[in-house]
C-alpha positions as CSV (number, residue, x, y, z in Angstrom):
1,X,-239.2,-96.9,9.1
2,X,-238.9,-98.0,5.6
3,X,-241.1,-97.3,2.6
4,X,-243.3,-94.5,0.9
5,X,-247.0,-93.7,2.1
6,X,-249.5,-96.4,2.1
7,X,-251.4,-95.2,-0.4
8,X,-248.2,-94.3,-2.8
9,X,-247.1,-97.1,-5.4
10,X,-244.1,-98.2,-4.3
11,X,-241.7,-98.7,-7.8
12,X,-239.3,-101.4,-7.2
13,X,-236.7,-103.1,-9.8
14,X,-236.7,-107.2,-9.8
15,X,-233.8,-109.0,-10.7
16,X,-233.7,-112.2,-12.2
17,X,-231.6,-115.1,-14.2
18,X,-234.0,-117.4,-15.1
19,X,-237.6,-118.4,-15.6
20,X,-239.3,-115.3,-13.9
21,X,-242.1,-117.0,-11.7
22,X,-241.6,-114.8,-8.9
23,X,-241.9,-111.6,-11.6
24,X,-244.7,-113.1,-13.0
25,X,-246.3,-113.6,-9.2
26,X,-245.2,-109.8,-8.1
27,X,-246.7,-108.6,-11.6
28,X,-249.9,-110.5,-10.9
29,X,-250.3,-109.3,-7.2
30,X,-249.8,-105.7,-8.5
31,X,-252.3,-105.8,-11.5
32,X,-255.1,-107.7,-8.7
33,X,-254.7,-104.3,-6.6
34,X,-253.2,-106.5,-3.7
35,X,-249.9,-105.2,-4.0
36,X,-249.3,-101.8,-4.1
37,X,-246.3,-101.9,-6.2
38,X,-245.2,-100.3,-9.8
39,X,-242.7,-102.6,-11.3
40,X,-240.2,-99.9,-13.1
41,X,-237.3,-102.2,-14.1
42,X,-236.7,-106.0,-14.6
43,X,-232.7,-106.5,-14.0
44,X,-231.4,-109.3,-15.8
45,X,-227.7,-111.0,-15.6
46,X,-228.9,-113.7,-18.4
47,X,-229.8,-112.2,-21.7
48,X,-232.0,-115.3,-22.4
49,X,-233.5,-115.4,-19.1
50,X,-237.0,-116.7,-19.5
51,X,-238.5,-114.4,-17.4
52,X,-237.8,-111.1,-19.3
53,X,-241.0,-112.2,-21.8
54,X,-243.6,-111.2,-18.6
55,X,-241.5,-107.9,-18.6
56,X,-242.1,-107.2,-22.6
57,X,-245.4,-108.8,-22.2
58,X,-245.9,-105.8,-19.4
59,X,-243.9,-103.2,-21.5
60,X,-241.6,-102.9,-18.7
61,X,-237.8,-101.5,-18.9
62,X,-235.2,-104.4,-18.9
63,X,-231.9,-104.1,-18.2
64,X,-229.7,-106.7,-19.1
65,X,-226.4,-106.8,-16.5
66,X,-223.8,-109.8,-16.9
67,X,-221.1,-110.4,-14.8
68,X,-218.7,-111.2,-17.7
69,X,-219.2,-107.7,-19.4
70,X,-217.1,-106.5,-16.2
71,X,-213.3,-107.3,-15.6
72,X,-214.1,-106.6,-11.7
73,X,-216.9,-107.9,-9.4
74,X,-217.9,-104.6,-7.6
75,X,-218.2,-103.0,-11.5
76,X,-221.1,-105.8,-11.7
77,X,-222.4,-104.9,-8.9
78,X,-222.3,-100.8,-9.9
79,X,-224.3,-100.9,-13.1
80,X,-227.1,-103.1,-11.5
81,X,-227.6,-100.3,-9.0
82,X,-226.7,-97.7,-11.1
83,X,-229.9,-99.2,-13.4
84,X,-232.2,-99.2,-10.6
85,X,-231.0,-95.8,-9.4
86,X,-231.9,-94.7,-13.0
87,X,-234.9,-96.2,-12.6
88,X,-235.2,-94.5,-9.4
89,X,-236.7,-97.6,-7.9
90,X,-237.0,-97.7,-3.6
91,X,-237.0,-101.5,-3.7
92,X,-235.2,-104.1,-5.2
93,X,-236.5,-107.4,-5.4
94,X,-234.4,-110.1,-6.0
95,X,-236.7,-112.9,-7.6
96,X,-234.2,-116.1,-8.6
97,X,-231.3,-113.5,-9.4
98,X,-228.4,-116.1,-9.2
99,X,-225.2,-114.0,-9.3
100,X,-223.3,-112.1,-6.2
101,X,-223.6,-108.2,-5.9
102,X,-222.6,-105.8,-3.2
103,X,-225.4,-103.8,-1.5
104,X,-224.4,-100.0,-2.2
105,X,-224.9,-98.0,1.1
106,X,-227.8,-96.2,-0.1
107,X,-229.4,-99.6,-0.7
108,X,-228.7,-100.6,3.0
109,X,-231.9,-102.8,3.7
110,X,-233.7,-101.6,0.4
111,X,-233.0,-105.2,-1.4
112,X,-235.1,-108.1,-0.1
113,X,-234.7,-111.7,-1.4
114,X,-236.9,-114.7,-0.6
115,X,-235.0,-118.5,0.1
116,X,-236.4,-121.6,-0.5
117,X,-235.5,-122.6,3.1
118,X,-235.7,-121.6,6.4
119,X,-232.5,-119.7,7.3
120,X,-229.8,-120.7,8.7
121,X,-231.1,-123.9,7.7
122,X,-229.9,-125.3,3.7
123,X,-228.8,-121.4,2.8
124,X,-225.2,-120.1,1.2
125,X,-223.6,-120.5,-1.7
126,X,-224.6,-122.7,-3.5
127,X,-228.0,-123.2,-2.2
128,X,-231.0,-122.6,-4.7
129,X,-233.5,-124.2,-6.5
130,X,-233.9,-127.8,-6.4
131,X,-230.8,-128.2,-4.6
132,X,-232.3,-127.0,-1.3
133,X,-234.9,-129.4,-1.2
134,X,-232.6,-132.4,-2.0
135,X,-230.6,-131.5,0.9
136,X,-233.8,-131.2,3.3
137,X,-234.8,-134.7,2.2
138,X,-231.2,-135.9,2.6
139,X,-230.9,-134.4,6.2
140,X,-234.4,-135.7,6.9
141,X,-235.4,-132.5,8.1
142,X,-239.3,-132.4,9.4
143,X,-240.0,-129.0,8.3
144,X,-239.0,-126.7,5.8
145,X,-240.1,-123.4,4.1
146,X,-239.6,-120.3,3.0
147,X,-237.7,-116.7,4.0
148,X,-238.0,-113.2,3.0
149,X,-235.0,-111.1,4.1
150,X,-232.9,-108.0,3.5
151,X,-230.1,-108.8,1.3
152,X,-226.6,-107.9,2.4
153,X,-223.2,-108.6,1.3
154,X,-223.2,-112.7,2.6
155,X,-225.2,-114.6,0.9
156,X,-228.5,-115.3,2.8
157,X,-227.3,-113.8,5.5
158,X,-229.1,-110.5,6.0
159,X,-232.0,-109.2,8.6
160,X,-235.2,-111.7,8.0
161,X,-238.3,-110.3,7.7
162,X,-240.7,-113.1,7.7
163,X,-240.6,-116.8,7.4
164,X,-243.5,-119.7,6.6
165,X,-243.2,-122.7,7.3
166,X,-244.7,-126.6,5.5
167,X,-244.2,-130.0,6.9
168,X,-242.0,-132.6,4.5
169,X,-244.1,-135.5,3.9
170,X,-243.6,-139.2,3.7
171,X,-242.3,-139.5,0.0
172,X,-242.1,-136.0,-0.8
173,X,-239.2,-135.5,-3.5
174,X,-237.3,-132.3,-4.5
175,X,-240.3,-131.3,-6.6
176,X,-243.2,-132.1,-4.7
177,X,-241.7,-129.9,-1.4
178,X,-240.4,-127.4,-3.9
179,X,-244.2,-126.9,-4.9
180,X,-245.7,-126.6,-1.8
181,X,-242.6,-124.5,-0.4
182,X,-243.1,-122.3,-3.7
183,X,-247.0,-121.9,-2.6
184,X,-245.8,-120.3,0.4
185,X,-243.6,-118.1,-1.4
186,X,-246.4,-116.8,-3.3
187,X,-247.8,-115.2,-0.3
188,X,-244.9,-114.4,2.1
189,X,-243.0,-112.3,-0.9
190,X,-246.0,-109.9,-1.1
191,X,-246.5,-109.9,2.4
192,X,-243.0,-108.7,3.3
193,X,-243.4,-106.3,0.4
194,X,-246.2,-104.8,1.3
195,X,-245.3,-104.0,5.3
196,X,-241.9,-102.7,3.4
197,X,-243.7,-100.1,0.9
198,X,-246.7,-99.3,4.4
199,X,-243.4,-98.0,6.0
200,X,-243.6,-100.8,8.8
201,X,-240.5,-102.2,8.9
202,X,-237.5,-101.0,10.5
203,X,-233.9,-102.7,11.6
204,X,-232.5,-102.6,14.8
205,X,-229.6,-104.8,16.0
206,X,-230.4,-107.1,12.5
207,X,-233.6,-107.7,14.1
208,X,-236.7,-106.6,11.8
209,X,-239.7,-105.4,13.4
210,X,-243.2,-104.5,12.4
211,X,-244.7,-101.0,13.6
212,X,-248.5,-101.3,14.0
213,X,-248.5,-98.8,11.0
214,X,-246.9,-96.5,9.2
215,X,-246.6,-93.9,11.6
216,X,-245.6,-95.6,14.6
């Protein structure tokens, strides 16, 4: 099973590229005392990122990774792990971090990342933001969502860990579903957080499943 003792604070890195809402949604959570989560390090690959304010607001570490500092991908990759090793993080959280990295073996299934969709549904390169929701309209997909899974070297590939689900409305744009899918985010990022740092979660066969507790 994954994660510390329940009643440990797990310390977990987030990495970002832009506006930070799901930062600022973790860092809430934590302060309310329903997510029992220390957030060590903010990983950024965008020095202006928007986000990194709730991180100096919070008097967190930032570290600020780009892709072009690095003649070679898997270098990228390196120092954002190397930063969260530093930081001696257990989780990292990917919250609207944009570029590509490769998931270091010691990582295996210690890197979650939520999807404005529900995979393999509107997911892969390319795939983010507003540009999900557009392409649920345009299909004229029923249903959409959102899903929180362990992040490995395809993107939106890895194990899932949970998904939630909304209905698309008559006249629903890309914003109005991105709101209501975002809503959902809000509580199924915690959530998958929180069974991670109880220890409850364990991978078998890419299937994730949930022990009753910690100790099953």
């Amino acid at each position: 099973m994954n994660g510390p003792s329940p009643d440990v604070s797990l310390p977990i890195a987030v990495l970002i590229s832009g506006g930070g809402t799901t930062l600022k949604n973790l860092l809430d959570q934590a302060e309310s005392g329903q997510l029992p989560v220390q957030v060590t390090l903010v990983v950024s690959s965008n020095p202006n990122a928007g986000g990194l304010q709730y991180a100096r607001d919070a008097d967190i570490p930032v570290a600020v990774v780009q892709p072009e500092q690095f003649d070679d991908p898997a270098e990228f990759s390196r120092a954002v792990f190397d930063a969260c090793r530093k930081a001696a993080v257990e989780l990292a959280v990917m919250g609207g971090f944009l570029k590509h990295v490769s998931i270091p073996t010691d990582f295996e299934n210690r890197v979650m990342n939520i999807h404005p969709g529900l995979i393999p549904a509107f997911c892969g390169q390319g795939y983010y933001g507003l540009r999900v929701h557009q392409a649920v309209l345009d299909y004229g997909a029923k249903v959409s969502g959102c899903t929180v899974h362990f992040v490995d070297n395809v993107y939106d590939h890895g194990p899932i860990i949970l998904q939630r689900v909304v209905s698309v409305e008559e006249g629903d744009t890309a914003e109005t579903l991105q709101r209501r899918v975002f809503e959902q985010e809000c509580a199924a990022y915690p959530e998958a957080i929180r069974l991670f740092a109880s220890g409850r979660l364990a991978v078998v066969d890419r299937r994730v499943k949930r022990a009753r507790d910690g100790r099953d």
